[in-house]
Biopython code that builds the backbone (N, CA, C, O; Angstrom):
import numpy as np
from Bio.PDB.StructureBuilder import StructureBuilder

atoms = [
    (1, "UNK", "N", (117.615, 64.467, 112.558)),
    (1, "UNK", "CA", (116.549, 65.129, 113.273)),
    (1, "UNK", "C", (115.251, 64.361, 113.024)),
    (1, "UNK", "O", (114.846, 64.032, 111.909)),
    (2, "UNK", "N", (114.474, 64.042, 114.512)),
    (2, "UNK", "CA", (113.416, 63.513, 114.151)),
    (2, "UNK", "C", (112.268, 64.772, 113.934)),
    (2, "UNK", "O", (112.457, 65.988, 113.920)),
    (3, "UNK", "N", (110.610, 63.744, 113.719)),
    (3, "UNK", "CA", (109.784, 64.418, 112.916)),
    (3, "UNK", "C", (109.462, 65.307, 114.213)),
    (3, "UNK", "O", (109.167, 66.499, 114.130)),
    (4, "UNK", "N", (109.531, 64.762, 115.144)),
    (4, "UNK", "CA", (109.228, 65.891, 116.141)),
    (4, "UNK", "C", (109.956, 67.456, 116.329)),
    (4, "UNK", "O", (109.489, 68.552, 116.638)),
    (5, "UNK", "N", (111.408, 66.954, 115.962)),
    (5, "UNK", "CA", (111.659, 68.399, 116.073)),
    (5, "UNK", "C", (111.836, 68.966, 115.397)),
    (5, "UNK", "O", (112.297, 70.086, 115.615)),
    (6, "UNK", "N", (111.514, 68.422, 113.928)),
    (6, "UNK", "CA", (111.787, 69.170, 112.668)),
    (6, "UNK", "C", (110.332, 70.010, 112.760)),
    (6, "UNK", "O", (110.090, 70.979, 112.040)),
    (7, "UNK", "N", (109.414, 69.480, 113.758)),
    (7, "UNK", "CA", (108.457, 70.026, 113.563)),
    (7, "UNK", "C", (108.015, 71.177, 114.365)),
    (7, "UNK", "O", (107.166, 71.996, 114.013)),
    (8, "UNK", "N", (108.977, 71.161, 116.007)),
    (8, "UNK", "CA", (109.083, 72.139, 116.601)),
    (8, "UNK", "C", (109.951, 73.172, 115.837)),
    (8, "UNK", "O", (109.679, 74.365, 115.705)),
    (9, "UNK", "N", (111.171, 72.444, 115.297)),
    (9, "UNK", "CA", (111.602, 74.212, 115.036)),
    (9, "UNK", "C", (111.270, 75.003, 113.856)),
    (9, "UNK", "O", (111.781, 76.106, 113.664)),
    (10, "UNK", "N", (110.067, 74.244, 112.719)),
    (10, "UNK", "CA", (109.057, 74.905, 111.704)),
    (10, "UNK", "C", (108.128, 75.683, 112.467)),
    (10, "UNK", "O", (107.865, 76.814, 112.058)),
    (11, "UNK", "N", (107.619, 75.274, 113.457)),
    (11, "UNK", "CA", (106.602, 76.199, 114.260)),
    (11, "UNK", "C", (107.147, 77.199, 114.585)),
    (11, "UNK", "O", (106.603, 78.295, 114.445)),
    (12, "UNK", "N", (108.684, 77.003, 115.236)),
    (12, "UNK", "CA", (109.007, 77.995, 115.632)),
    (12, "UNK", "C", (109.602, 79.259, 114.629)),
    (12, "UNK", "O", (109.615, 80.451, 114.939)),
    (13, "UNK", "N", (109.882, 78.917, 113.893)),
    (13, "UNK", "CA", (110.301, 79.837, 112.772)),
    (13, "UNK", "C", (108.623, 80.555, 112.359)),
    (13, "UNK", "O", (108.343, 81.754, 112.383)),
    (14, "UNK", "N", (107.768, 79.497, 112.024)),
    (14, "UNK", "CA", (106.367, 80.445, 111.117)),
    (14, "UNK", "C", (105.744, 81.343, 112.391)),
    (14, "UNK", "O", (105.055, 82.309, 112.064)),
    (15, "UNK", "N", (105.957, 81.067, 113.939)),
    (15, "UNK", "CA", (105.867, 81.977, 114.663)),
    (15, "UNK", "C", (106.322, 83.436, 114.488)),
    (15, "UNK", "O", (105.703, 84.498, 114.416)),
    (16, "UNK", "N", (107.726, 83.083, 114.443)),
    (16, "UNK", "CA", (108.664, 84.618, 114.125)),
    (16, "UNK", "C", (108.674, 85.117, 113.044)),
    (16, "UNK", "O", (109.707, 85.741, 112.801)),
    (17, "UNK", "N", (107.595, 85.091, 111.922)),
    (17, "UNK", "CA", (107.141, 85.432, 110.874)),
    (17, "UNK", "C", (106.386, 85.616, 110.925)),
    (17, "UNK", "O", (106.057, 86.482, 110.114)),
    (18, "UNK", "N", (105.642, 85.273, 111.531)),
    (18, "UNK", "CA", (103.959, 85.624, 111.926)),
    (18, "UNK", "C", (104.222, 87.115, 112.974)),
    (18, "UNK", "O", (103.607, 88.141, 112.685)),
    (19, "UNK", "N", (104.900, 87.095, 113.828)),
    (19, "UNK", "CA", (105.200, 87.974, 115.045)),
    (19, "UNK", "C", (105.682, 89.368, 113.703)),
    (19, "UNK", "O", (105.325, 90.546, 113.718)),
    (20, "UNK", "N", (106.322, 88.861, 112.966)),
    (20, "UNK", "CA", (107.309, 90.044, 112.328)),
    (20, "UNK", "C", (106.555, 90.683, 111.397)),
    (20, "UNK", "O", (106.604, 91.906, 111.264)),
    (21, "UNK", "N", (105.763, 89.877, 110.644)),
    (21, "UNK", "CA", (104.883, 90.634, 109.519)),
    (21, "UNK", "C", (103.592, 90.752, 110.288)),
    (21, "UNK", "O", (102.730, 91.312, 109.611)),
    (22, "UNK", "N", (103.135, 90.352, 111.658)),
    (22, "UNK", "CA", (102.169, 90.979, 112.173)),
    (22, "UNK", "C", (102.124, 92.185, 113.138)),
    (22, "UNK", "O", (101.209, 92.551, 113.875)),
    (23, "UNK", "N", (103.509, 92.772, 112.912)),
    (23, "UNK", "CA", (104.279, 94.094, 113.714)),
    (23, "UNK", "C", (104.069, 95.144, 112.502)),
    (23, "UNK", "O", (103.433, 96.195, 112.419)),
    (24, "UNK", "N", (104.808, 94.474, 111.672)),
    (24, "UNK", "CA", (105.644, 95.368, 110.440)),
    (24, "UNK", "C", (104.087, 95.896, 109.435)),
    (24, "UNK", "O", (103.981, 97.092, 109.162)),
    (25, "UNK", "N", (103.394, 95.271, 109.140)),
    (25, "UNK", "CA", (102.874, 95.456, 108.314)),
    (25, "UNK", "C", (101.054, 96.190, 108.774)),
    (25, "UNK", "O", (100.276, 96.620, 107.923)),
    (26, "UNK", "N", (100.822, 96.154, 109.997)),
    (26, "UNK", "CA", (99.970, 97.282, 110.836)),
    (26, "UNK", "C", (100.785, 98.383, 111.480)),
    (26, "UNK", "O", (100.235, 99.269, 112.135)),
    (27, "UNK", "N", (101.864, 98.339, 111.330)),
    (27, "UNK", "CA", (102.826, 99.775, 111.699)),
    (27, "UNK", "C", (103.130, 100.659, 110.273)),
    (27, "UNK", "O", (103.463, 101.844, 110.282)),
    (28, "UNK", "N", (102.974, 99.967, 109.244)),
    (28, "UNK", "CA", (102.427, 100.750, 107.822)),
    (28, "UNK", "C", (101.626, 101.168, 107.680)),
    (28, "UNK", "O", (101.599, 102.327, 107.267)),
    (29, "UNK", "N", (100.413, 100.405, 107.962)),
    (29, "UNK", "CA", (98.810, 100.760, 108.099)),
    (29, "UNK", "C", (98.175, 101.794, 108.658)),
    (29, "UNK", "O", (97.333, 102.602, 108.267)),
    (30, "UNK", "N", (99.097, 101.485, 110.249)),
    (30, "UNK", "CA", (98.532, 102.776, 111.030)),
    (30, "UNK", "C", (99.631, 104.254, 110.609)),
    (30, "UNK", "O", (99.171, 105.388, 110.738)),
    (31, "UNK", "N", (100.989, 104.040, 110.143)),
    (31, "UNK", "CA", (101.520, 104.993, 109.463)),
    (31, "UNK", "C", (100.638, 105.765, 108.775)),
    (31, "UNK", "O", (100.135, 106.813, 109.181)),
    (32, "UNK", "N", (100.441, 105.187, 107.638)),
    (32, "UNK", "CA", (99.276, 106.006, 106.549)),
    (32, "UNK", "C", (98.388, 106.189, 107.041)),
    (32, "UNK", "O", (98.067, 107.326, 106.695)),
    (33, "UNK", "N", (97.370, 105.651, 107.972)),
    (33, "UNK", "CA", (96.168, 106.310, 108.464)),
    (33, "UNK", "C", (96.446, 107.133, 109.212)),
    (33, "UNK", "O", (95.513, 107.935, 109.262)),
    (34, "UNK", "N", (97.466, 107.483, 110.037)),
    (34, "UNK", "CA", (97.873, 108.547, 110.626)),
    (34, "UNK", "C", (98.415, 110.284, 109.582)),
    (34, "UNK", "O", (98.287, 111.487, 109.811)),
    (35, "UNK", "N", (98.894, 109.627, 108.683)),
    (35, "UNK", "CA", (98.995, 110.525, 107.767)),
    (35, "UNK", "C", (98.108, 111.156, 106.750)),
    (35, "UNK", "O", (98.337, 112.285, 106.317)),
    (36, "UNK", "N", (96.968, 110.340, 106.318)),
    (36, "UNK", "CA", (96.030, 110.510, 105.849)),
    (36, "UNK", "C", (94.857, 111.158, 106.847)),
    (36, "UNK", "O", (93.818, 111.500, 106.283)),
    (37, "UNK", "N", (94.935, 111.318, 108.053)),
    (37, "UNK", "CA", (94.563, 111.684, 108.881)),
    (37, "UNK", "C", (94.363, 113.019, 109.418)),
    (37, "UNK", "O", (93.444, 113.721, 109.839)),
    (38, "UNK", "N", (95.989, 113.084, 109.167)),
    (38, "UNK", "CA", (96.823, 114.966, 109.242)),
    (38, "UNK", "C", (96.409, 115.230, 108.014)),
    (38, "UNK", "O", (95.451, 115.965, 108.254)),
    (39, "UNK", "N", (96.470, 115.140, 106.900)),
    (39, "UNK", "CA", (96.168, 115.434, 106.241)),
    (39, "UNK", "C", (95.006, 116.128, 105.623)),
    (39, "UNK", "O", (94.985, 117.071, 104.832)),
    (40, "UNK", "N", (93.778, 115.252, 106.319)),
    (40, "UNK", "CA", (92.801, 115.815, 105.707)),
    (40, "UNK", "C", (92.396, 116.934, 106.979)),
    (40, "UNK", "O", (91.524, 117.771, 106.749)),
    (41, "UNK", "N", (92.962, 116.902, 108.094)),
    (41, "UNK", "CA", (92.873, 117.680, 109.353)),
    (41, "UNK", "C", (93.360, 118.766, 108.652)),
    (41, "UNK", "O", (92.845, 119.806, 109.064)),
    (42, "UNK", "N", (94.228, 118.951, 107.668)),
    (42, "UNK", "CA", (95.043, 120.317, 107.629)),
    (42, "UNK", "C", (93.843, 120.855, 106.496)),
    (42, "UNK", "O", (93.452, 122.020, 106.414)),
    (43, "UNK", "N", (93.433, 119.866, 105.770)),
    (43, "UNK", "CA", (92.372, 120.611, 104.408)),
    (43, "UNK", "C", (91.123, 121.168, 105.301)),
    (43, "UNK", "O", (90.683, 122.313, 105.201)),
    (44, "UNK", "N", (90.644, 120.207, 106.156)),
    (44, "UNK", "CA", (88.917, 121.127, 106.756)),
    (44, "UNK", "C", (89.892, 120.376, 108.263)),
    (44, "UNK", "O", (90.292, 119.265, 108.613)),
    (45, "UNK", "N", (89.915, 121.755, 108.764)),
    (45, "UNK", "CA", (89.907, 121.955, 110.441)),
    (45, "UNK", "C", (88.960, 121.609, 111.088)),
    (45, "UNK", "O", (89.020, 120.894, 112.089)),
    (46, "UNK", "N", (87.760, 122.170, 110.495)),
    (46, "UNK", "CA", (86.052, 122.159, 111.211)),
    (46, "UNK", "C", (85.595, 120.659, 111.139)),
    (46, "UNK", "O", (84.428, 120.341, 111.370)),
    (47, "UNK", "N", (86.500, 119.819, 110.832)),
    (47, "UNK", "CA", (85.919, 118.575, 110.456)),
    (47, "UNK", "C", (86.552, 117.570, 111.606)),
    (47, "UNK", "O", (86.364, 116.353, 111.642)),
    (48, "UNK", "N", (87.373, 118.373, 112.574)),
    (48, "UNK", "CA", (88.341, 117.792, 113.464)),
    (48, "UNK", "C", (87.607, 116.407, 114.182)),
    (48, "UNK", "O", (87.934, 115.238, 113.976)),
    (49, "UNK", "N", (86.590, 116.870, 115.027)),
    (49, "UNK", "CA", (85.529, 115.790, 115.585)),
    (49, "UNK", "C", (85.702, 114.541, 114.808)),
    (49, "UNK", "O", (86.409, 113.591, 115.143)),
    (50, "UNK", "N", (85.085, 114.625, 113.887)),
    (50, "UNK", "CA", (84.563, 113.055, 113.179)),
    (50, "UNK", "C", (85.827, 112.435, 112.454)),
    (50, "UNK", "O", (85.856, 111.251, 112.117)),
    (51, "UNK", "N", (87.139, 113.548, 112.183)),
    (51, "UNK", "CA", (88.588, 112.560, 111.480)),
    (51, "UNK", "C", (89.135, 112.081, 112.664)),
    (51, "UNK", "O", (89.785, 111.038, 112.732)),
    (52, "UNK", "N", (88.888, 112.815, 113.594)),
    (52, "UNK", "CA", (89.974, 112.221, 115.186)),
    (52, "UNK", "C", (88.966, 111.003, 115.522)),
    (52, "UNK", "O", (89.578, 109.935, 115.479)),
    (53, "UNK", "N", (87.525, 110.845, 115.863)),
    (53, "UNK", "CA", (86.815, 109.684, 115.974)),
    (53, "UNK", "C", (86.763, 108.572, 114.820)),
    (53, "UNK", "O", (86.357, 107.434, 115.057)),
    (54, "UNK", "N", (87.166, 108.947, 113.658)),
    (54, "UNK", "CA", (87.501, 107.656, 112.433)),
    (54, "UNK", "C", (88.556, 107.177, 112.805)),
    (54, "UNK", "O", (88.574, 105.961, 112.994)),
    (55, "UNK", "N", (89.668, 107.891, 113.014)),
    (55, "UNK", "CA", (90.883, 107.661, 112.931)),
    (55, "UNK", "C", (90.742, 106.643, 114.360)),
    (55, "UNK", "O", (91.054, 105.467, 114.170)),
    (56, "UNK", "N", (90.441, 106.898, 115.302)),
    (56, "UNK", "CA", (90.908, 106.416, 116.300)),
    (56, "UNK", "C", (89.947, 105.050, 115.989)),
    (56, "UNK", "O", (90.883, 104.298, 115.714)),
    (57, "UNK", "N", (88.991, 104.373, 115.869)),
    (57, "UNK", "CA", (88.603, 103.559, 115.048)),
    (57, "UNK", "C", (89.353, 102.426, 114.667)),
    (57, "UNK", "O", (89.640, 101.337, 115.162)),
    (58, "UNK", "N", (89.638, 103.219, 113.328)),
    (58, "UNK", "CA", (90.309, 102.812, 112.459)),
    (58, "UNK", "C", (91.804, 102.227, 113.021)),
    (58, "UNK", "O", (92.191, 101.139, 112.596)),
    (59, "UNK", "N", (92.696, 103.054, 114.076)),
    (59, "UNK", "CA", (93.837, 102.860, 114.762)),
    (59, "UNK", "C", (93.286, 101.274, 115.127)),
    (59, "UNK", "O", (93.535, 100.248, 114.494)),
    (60, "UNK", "N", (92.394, 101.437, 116.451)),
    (60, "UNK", "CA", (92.029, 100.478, 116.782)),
    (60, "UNK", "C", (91.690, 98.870, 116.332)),
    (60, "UNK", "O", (91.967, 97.901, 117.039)),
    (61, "UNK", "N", (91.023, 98.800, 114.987)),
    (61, "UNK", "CA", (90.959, 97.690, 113.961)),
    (61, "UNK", "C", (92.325, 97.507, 113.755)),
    (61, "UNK", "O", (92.730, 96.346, 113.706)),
    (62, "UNK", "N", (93.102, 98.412, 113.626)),
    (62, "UNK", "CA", (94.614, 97.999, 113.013)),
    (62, "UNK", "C", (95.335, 97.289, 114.215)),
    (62, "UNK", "O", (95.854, 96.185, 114.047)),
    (63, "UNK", "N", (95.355, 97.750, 115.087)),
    (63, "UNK", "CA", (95.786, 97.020, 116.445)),
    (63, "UNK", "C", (95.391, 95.651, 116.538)),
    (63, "UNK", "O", (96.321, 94.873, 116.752)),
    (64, "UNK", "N", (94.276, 95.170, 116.433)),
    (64, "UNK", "CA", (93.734, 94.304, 116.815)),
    (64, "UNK", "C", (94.408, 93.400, 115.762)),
    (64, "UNK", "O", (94.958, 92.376, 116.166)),
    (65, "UNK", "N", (94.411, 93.651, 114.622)),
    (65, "UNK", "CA", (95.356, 92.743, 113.647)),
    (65, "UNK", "C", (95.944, 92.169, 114.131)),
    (65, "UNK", "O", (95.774, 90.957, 114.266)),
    (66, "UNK", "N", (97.644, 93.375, 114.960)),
    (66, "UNK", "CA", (98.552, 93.045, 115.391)),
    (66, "UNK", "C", (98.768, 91.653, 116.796)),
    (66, "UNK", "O", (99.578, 90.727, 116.827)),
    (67, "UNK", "N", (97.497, 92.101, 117.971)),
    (67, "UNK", "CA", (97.073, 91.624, 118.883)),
    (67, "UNK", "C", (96.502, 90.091, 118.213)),
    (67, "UNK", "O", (96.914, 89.206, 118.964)),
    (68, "UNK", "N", (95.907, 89.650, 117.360)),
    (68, "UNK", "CA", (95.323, 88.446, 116.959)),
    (68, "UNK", "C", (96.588, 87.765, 116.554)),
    (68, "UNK", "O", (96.927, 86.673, 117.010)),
    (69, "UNK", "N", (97.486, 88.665, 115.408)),
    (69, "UNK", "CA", (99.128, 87.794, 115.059)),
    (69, "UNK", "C", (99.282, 87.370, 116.474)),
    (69, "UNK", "O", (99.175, 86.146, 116.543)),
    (70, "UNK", "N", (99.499, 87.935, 117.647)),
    (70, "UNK", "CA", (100.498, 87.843, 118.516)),
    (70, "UNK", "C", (99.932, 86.329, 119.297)),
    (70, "UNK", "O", (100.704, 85.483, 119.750)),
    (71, "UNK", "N", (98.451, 86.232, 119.324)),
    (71, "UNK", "CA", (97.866, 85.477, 119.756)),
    (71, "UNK", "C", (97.893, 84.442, 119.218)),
    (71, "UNK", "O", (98.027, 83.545, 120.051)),
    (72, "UNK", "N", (97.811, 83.950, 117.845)),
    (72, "UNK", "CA", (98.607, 82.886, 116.968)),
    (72, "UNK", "C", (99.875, 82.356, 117.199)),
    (72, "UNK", "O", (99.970, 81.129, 117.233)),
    (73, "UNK", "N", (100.881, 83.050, 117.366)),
    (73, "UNK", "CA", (101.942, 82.834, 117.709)),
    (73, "UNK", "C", (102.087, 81.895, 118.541)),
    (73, "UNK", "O", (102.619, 80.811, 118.304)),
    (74, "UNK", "N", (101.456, 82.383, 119.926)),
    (74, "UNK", "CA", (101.562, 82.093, 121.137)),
    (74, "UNK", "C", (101.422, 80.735, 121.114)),
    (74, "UNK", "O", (102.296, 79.924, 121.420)),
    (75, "UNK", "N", (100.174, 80.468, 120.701)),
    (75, "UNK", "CA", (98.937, 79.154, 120.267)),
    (75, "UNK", "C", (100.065, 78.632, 119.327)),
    (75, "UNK", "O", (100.554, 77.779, 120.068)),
    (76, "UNK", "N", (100.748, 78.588, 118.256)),
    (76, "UNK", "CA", (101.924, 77.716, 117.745)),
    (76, "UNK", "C", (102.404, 77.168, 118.259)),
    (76, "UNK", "O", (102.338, 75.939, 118.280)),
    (77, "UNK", "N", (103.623, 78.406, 119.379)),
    (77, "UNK", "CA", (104.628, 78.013, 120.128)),
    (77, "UNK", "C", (104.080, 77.167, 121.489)),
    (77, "UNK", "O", (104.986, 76.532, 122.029)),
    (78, "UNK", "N", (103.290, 77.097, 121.876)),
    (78, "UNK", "CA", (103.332, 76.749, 123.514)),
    (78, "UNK", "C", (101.756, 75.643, 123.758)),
    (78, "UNK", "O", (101.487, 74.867, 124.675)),
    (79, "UNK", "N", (101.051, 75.974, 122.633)),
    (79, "UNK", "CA", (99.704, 74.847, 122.951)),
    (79, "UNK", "C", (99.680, 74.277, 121.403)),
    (79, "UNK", "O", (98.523, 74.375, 120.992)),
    (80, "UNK", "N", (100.415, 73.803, 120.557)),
    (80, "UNK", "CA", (100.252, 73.509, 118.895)),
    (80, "UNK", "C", (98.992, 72.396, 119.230)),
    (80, "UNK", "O", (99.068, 71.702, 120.244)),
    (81, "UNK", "N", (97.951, 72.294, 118.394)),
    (81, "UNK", "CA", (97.453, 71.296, 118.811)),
    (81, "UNK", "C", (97.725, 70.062, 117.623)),
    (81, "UNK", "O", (97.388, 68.897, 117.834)),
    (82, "UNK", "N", (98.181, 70.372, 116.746)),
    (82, "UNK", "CA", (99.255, 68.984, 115.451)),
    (82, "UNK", "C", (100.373, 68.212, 116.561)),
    (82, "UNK", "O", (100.425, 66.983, 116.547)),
    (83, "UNK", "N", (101.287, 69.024, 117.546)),
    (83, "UNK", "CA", (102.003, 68.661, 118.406)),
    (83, "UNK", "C", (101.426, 67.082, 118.964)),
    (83, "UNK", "O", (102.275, 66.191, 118.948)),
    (84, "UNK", "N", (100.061, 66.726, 119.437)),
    (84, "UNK", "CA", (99.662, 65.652, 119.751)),
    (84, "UNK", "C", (100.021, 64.412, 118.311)),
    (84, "UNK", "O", (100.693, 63.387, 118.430)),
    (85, "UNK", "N", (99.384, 64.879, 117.108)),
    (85, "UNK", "CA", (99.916, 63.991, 116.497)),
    (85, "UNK", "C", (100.971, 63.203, 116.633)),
    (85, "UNK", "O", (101.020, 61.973, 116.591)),
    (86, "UNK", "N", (101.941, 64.100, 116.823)),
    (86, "UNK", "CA", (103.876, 63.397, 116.831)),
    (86, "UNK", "C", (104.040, 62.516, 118.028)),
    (86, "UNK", "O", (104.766, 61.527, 118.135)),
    (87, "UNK", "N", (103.175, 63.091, 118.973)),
    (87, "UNK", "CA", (103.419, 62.583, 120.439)),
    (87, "UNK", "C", (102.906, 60.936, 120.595)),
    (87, "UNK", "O", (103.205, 60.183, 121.522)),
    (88, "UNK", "N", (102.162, 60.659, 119.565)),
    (88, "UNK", "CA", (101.621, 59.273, 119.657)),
    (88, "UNK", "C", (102.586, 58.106, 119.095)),
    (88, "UNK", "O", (102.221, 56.931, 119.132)),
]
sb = StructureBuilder()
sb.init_structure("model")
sb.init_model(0)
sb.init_chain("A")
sb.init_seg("    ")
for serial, (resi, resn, name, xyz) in enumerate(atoms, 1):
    if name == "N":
        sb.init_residue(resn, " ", resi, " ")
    sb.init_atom(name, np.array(xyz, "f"), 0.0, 1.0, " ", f" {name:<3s}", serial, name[0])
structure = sb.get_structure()
């Protein structure tokens, strides 16, 4: 195997690691903030307003995690810009 494709199929692997722990590990995140969420919803009710507007927030930052992994990925697999190196 040359350096080229030893080097495509490393990208392609730290992609699907990147994709997997950038799924897995904001689907924990937003787990517990969802639970920590109910939670304090069940201690003060009257407080509903401002835990449902944190939370959703907070959801949101966690997403975006996920959305930036996915965007890395992409940028690995399909535009690498090291890829020019090999090509010369």
């Amino acid at each position: 195997m040359n350096e080229l494709q030893q080097f495509s199929t490393l990208s392609t692997i730290v992609a699907g690691v990147v994709i997997a722990l950038g799924t897995m590990l904001p689907a924990i995140a937003m787990g517990r903030a969802i639970a920590s969420a109910l939670e304090a919803l069940s201690r003060q009710p009257e407080a509903e307003k401002t835990i449902t507007r944190t939370l959703f927030i907070g959801l949101a930052m966690i997403e975006s995690l996920a959305i930036y992994c996915l965007v890395i990925a992409l940028i690995v697999l399909f535009r690498n810009p090291l890829l020019e190196y090999f090509l010369k």
